[in-house]
C-alpha positions in Angstrom: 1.0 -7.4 -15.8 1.4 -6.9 -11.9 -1.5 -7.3 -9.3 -0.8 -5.4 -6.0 -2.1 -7.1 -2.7 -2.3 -5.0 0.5 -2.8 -7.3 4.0 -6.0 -4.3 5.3 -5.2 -5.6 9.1 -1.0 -4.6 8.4 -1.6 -1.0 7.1 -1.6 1.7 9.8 -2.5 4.0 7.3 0.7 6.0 6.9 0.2 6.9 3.2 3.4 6.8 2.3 2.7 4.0 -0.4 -0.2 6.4 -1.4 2.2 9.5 -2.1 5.0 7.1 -3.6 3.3 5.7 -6.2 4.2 7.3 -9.1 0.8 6.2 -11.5 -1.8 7.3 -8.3 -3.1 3.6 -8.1 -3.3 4.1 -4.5 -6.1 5.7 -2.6 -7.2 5.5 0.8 -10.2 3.5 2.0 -13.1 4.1 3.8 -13.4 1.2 5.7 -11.3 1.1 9.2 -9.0 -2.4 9.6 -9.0 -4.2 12.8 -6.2 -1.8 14.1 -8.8 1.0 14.0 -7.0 2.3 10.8 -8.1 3.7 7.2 -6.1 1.3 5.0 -4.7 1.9 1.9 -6.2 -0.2 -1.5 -5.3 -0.1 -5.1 -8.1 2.3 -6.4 -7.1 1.3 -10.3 -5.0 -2.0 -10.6 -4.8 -2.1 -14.7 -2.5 1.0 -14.8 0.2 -0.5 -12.2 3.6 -0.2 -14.3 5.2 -2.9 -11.4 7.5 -0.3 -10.2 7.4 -1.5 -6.7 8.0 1.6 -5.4 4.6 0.8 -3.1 6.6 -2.5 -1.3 9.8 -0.7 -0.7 8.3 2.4 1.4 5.7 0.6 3.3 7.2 0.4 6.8 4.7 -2.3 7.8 5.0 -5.0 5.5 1.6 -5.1 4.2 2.5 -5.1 0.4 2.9 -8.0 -1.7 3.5 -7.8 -5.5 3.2 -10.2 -8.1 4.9 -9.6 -11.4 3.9 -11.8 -14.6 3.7 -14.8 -12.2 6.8 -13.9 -10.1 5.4 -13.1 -6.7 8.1 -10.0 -4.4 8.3 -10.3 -1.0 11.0 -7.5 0.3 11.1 -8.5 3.6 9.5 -11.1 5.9 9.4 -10.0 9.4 
């Protein structure tokens, strides 16, 4: 099983991770981050297939994936 973690006070709200996910975990918030920004958070966790589709596009870094233990970090800026 994976468990997605998204750093709110890194998004900028792009969406990309949003519209590249292909299972629609991904969804929007409500709540604005300390940047001033709607933040992207995984709206239904139990259905992520670990793709990491979601770490790859987001151009800020703020997506962390762990895989049965294994935790992904793409980059580290």
């Amino acid at each position: 099983m994976s468990k997605i973690t998204i750093d709110p006070n890194k998004c900028k709200g792009c969406e990309l991770c949003v519209k590249a996910c292909p299972e629609q975990i991904l969804a929007m918030g409500k709540q604005l981050n300390v940047k001033g920004y709607f933040y992207a958070q995984v709206a239904e966790q139990p259905r992520c297939i670990g793709c990491r589709i979601c770490c790859i596009v987001c151009p800020d870094v703020a997506i962390e994936m762990a895989v049965q233990g294994t935790m992904y970090k793409y980059f580290d800026y």
